[in-house]
C-alpha positions as CSV (number, residue, x, y, z in Angstrom):
1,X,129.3,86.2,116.4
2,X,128.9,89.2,118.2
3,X,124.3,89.7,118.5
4,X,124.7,93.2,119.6
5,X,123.7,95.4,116.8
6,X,125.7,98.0,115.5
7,X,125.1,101.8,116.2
8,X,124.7,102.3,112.5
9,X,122.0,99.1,112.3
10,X,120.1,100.4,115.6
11,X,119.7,103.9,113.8
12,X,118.6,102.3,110.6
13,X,116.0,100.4,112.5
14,X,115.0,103.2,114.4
15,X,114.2,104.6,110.9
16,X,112.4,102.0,110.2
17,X,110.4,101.9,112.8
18,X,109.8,105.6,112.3
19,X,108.7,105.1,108.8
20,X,106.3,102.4,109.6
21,X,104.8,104.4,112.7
22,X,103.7,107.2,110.0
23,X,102.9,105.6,106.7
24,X,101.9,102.4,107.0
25,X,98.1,103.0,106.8
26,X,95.8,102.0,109.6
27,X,93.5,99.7,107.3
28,X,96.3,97.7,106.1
29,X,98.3,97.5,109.9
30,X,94.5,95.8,110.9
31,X,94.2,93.6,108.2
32,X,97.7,92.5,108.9
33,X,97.6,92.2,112.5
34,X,94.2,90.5,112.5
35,X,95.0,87.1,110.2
36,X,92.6,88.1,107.5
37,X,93.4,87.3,103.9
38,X,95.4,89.8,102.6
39,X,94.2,92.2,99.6
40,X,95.9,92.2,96.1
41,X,95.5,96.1,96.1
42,X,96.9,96.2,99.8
43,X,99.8,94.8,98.5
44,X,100.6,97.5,95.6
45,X,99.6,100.2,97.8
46,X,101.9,99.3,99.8
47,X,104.7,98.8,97.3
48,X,103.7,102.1,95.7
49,X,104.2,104.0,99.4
50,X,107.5,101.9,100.1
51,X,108.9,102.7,96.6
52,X,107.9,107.0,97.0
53,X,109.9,107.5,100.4
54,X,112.8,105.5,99.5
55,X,112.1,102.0,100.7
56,X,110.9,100.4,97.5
57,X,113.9,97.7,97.5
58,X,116.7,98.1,100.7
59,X,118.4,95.1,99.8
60,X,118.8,96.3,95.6
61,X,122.0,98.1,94.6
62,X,121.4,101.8,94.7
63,X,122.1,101.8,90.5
64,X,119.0,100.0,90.3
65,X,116.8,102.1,92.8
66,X,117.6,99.9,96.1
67,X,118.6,101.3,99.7
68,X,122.0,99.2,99.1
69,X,121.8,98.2,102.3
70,X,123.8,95.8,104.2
71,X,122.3,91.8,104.6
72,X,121.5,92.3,108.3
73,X,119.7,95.7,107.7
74,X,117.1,94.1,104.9
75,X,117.2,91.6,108.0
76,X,115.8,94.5,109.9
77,X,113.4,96.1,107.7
78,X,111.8,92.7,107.2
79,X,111.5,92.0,111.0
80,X,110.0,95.3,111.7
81,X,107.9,95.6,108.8
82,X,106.4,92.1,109.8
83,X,105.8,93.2,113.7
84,X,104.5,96.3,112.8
85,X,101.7,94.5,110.2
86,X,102.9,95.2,107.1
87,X,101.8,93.3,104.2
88,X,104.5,90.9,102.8
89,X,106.3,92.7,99.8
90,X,106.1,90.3,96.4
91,X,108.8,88.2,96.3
92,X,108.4,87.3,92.8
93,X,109.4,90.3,91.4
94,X,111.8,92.3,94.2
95,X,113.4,88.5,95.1
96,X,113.4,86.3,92.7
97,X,113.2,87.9,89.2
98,X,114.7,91.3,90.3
99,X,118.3,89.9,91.2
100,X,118.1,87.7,88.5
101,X,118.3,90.8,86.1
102,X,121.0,92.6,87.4
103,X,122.9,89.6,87.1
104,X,121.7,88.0,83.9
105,X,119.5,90.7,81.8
106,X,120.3,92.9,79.1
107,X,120.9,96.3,79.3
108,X,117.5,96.9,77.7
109,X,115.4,94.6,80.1
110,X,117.0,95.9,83.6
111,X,116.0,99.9,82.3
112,X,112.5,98.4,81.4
113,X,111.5,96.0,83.9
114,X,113.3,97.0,86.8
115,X,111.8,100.5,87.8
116,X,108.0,98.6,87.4
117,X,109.2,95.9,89.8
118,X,110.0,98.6,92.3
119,X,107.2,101.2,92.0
120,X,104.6,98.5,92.1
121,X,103.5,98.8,88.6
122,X,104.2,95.3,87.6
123,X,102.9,92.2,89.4
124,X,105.6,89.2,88.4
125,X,104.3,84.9,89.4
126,X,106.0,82.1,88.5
127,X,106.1,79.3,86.0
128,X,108.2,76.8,86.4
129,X,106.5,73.6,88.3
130,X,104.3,71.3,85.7
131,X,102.4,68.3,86.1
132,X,105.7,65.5,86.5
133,X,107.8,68.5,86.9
134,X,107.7,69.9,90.3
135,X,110.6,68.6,92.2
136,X,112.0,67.6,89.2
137,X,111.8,70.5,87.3
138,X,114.5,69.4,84.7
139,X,111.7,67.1,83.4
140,X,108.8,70.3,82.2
141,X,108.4,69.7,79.0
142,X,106.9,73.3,77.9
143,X,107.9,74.2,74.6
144,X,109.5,77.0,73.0
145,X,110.0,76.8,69.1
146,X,112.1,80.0,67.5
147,X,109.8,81.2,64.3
148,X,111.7,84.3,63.3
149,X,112.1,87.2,66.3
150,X,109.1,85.2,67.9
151,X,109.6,82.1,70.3
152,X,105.9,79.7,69.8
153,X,105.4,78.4,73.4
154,X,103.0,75.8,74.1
155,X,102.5,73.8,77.7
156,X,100.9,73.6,80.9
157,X,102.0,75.6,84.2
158,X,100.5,74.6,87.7
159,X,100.4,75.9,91.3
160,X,101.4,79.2,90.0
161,X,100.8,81.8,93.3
162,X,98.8,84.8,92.3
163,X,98.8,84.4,88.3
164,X,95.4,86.0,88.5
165,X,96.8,89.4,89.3
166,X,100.1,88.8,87.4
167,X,100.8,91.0,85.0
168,X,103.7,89.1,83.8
169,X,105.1,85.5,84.2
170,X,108.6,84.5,84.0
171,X,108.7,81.3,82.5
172,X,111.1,78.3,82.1
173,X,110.4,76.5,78.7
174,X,112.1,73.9,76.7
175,X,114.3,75.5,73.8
176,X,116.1,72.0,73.0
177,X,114.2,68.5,73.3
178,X,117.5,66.8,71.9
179,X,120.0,68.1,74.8
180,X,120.2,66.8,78.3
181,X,117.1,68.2,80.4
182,X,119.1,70.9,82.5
183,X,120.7,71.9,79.3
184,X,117.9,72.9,77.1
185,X,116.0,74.9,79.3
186,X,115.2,78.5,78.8
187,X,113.9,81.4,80.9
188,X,111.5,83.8,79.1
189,X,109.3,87.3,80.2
190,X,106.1,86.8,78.7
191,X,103.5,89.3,79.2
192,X,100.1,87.7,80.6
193,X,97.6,89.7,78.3
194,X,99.4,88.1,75.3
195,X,96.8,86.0,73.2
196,X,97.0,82.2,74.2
197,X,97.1,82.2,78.1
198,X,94.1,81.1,80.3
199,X,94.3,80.9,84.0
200,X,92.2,78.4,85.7
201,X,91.9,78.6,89.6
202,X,92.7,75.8,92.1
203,X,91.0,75.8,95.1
204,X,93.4,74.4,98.2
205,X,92.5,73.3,101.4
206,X,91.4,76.9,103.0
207,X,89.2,77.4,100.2
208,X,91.0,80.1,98.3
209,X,92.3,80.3,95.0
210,X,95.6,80.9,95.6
211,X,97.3,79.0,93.3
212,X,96.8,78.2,89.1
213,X,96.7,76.4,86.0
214,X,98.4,78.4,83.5
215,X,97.7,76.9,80.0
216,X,99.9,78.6,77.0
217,X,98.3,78.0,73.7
218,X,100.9,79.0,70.7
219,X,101.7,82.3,72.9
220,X,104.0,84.5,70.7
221,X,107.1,85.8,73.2
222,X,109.3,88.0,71.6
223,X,113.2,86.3,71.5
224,X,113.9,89.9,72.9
225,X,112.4,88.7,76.3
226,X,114.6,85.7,76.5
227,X,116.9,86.4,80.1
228,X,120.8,84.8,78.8
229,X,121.4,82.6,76.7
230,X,119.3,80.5,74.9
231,X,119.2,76.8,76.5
232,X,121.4,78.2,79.7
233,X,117.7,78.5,81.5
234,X,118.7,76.4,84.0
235,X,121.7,78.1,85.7
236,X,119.3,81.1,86.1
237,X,116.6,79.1,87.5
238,X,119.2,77.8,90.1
239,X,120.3,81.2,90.9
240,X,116.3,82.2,91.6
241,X,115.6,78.9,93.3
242,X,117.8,80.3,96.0
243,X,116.3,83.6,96.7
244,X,113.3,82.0,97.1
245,X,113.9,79.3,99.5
246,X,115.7,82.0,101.9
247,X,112.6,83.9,102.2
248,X,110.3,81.1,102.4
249,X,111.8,81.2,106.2
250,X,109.6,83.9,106.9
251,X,111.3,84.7,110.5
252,X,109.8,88.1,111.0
253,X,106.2,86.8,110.2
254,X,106.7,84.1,112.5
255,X,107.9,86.3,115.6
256,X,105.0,88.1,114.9
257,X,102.6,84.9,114.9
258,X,104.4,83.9,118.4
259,X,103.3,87.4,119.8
260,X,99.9,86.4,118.7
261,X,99.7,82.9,120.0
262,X,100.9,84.3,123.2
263,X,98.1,86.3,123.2
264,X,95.4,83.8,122.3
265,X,96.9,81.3,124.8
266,X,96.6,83.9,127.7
267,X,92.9,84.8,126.8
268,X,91.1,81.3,126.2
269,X,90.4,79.3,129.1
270,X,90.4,75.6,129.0
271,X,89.2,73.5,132.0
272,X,88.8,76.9,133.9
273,X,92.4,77.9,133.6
274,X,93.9,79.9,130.6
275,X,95.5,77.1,127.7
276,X,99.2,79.0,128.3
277,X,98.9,77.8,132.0
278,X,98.5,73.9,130.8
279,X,102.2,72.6,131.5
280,X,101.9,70.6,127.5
281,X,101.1,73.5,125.8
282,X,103.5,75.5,127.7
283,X,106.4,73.0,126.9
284,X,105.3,73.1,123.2
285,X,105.4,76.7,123.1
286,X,108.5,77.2,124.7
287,X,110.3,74.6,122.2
288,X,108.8,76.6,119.3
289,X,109.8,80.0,120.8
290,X,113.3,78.3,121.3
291,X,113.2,76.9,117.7
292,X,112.2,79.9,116.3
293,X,115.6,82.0,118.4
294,X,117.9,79.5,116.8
295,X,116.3,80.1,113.4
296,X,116.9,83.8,113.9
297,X,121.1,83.5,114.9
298,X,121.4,81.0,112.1
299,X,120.0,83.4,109.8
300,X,122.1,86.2,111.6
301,X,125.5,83.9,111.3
302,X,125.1,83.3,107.4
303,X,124.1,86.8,106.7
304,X,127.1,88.1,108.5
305,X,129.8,85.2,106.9
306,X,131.6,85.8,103.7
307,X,129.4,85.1,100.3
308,X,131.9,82.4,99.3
309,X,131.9,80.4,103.3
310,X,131.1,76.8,103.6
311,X,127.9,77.5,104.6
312,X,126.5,80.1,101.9
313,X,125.2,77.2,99.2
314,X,123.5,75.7,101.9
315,X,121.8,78.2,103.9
316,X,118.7,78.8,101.5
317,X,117.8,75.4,102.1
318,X,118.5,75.4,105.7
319,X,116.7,78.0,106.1
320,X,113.8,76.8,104.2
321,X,113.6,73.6,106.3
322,X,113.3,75.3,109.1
323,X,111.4,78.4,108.6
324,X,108.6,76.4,107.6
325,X,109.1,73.7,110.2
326,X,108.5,76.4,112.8
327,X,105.9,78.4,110.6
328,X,103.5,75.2,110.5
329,X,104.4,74.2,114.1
330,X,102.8,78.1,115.5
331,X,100.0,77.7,112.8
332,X,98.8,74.1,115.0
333,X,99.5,75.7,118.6
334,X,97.7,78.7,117.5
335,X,94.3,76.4,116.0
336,X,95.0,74.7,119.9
337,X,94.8,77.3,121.6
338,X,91.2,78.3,119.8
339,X,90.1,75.2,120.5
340,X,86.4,74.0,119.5
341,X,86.6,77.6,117.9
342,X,88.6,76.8,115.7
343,X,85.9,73.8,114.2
344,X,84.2,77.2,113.0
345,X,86.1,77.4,109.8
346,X,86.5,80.5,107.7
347,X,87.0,79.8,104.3
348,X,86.6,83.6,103.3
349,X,87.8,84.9,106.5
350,X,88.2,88.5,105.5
351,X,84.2,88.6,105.8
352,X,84.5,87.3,109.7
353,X,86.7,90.0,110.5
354,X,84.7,92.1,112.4
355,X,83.3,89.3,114.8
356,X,86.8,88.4,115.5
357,X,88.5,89.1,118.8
358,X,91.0,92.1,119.8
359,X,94.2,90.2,118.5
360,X,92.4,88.4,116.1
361,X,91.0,84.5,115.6
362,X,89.5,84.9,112.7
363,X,91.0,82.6,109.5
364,X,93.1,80.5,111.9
365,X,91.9,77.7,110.4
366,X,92.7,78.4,107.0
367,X,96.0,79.6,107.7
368,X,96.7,76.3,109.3
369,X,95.2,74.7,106.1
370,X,97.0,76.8,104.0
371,X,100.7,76.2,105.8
372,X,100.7,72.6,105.0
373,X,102.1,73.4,101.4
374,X,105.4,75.2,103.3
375,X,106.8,71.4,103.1
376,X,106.6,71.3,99.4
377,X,106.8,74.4,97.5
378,X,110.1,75.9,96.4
379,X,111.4,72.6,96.5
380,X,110.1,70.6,99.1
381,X,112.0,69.5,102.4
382,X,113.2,66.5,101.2
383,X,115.0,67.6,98.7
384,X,116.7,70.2,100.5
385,X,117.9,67.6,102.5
386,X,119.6,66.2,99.8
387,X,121.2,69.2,98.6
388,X,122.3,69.7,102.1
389,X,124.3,66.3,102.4
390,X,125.6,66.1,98.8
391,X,127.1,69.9,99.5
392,X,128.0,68.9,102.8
393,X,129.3,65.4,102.4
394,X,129.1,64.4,99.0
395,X,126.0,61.5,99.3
């Protein structure tokens, strides 16, 4: 594989780095940069500004509003976006649900869901884990019962990310109790103001909400908002599971968190020398920095292969192993390299901003706290193990 980039990707990026230079706005850029939790309205400003110069969607085909860009130049606005302290675009929405539109939706749900993913309008979360179904999601046992151009859904969703500013949900529920599990599983757009839905909080290790109980009480979805088939759920859900472990990897945030720790390491003194000259914590960091480089031409090697290679059913969850491998192995160096500083935990840490350092200590804690669930969610490591040996060797 040949690393050098292309003329055409080195302008691209160079317009991307122009873009960022100019519109990215200062407040966000020092939010960003500094660790602090990020803002639900920083992240739809953002969207909004992305989606009026163009840059809404780079990787979505230009009939649906993207860039149409190639796989290593959304490599590249991601990278730079992350370096230059942009806030994370939603994946829910632009990655997960978005794609699974253009391939599975109607007509009449692409024209009005689509343009409300990009400008921002819309803010899409997930339900698909359930108490018992997480890992095995073919077990949920939400229901959806047909009464006349109405499904009746009723069940429990949990560790939903950011249902309390979710507009809408996208939802697998149970259409068929009588058929095999994978088989009578449906996907359904249900709108989160619709009469039935509560929202309860759990507070995780950092001390933040993050993550929720979604209860659905005979909620009323339209059969019009049904994605495919009835009881063909499943082969969607597949289809999104795979977006979203490739961007769990998170390889432009993480180059960006190496910068940082490189940083803090230089700055704090330990024993009257700085913790980056200690030989261990040099040898750790080097062997992260080298993990994270072979992350980064792995990710290079199957964006540049053929869709239908060996390799392409496999790389979301090699990339998902590893991305968050490497993510949580930066997040303990960087609590380290704090030291006894880091005892000073932060469970809001967007309120110790402003008594943090240049490059930024504040919330390390909680991020460390918060990276622990990188090994579980969108299907843990262990299972992508498995997939990874029965694809590659039939166990």
């Amino acid at each position: 594989m040949d690393l050098n980039l292309s003329p055409d990707d080195v302008a691209f990026r160079d317009r991307v780095r122009a873009f960022l230079a100019t519109e990215l706005p200062a407040d966000i850029r020092e939010r960003t940069l500094s660790g602090t939790r990020f803002e639900a309205g920083d992240v739809r400003r953002w969207q909004r500004i992305l989606h009026d110069h163009g840059w809404g969607a780079v990787h979505w085909p230009a009939e649906f509003g993207g860039l149409q860009s190639t796989p290593i130049q959304q490599y590249l606005f991601e990278l730079e976006c992350a370096l230059a302290g942009a806030p994370i675009q939603l994946a829910f929405g632009l990655r997960m649900l978005g794609p699974v539109l253009m391939r599975y939706g109607s007509p009449v749900q692409q024209q009005r869901f689509l343009p409300r993913i990009l400008s921002g309008e819309d803010w899409w979360c997930q339900g698909y884990s359930e108490p018992g179904a997480g890992s095995d999601l073919a077990s949920l046992k939400t229901t959806a019962v047909q009464n006349g151009d109405h499904y009746v859904v009723n069940g429990q969703k949990c560790w939903n990310t950011l249902g309390q500013f979710a507009d809408w949900i996208f939802c697998l529920v149970r259409t068929d109790g009588t058929a095999k599990p994978q088989r009578g599983i449906s996907l359904l757009l249900i709108d989160m103001k619709t009469p039935g839905i509560t929202v309860r909080p759990t507070v995780l290790l950092d001390g933040t909400p993050e993550v929720n109980e979604i209860w659905l009480q005979d909620v009323r979805v339209p059969v019009e908002n049904r994605i495919g088939e009835e009881n063909q759920g499943w082969t969607y859900a597949k289809f999104l599971l795979g977006h979203e472990r490739a961007n769990i990897a998170g390889i432009g945030a993480s180059k960006r968190e190496l910068l940082r720790l490189k940083r803090l390491a230089a700055r704090q003194r330990r024993g009257g020398q700085p913790v980056i000259d200690d030989p261990d914590f040099r040898r750790r960091l080097a062997r992260v920095e080298i993990d994270l480089l072979a992350l980064e031409y792995t990710n290079l090697r199957m964006l540049s292969a053929p869709a239908n290679s060996p390799s392409a059913g496999i790389a979301a969850s090699i990339l998902k192993i590893r991305g968050s491998e490497i993510r949580q192995a930066l997040s303990e160096l960087l609590v380290e390299a704090l030291g006894t500083a880091a005892l000073r935990f932060a469970a809001h840490p967007v309120a110790d901003a402003a008594d943090a350092e240049d490059d930024g200590s504040a919330g390390l804690t909680a991020a460390y706290l918060n990276l622990r669930k990188l090994s579980i969610f969108g299907g843990s490591n262990e299972i992508q193990k498995n997939i990874i040996s029965q694809t590659l060797i039939g166990l």
